[in-house]
N, C-alpha and C positions, 0 to 999 in steps of 0.2 A: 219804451219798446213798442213798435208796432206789432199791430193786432192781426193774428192770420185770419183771411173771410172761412166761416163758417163752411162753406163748399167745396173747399179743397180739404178740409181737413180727413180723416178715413172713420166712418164711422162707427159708436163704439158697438161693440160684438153683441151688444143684447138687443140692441136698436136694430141690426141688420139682419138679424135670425129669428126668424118665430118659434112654435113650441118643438118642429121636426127637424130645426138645424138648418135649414135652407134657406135662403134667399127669400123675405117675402115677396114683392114684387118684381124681380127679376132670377126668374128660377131657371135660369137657363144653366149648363154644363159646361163646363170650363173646356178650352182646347187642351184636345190628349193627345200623346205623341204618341202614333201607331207606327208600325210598319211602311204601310203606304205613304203618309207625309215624310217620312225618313230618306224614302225612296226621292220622293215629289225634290224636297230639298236638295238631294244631291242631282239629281237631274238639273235644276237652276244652279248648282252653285259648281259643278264641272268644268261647264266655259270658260270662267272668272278664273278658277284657282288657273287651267293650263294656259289664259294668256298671261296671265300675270305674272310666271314664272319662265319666264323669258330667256333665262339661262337656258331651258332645256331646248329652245330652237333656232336658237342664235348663231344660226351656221347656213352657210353655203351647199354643202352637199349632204343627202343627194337631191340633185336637181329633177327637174319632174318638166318633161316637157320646154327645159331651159332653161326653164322659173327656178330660181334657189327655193332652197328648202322654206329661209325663213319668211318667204312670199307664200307657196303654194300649202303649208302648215298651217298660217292662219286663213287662208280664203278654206281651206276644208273645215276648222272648227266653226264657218257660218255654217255650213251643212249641219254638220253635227249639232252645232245649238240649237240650231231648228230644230230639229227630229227630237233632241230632249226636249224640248219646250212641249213640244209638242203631245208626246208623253208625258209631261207634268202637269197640264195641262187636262187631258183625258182622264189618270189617276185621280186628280184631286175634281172634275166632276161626278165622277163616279162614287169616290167618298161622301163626295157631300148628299148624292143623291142617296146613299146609304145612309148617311145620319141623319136625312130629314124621312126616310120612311122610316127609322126605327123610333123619330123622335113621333111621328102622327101616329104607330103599334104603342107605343106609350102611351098617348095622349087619349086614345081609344081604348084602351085596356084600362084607365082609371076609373073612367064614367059608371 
């Protein structure tokens, strides 16, 4: 039998937790699902589901300027990606910039 390296393996639970439960030297906060990244996610993941559902614009009328639909339907979800991106984008600086001042109200509040 080959031998797994020691580095991949998970380490055991008394070796990675000291007397408080935590992390000795990586005491950082796991990613939590809020609201806002809920949001964030479906703002990226909108685009994808309605081009990728094909059936729903798979037609001719109505025409928009001449263009069939299933031409002038996807040139408007660039727009639209955009503007979520863009949004997801803004959202998730704003969190981050919230978790890193509550994590330094932390970090100052210990001392």
């Amino acid at each position: 039998m080959s031998e797994v390296p020691k580095a991949s393996q998970a380490p055991d639970s008394t070796e990675a937790t000291g007397a408080t439960g935590t992390t000795g030297a990586t005491d950082r906060q796991q990613p939590v699902v809020t609201p806002v990244r809920v949001v964030v996610a479906l703002c990226l993941i909108a685009p994808f589901i309605a081009m990728l559902w094909v059936s729903s614009y798979a037609r001719v009328e109505p025409t928009f300027a001449g263009m069939p639909f299933f031409y002038w339907y996807q040139m408007l979800w660039v727009v639209i990606s955009t503007g979520l991106t863009m949004i997801a984008y803004w959202l998730w600086q704003r969190d981050q910039r919230a978790r890193a001042a509550a994590a330094s109200r932390k970090e100052g509040g210990d001392l």
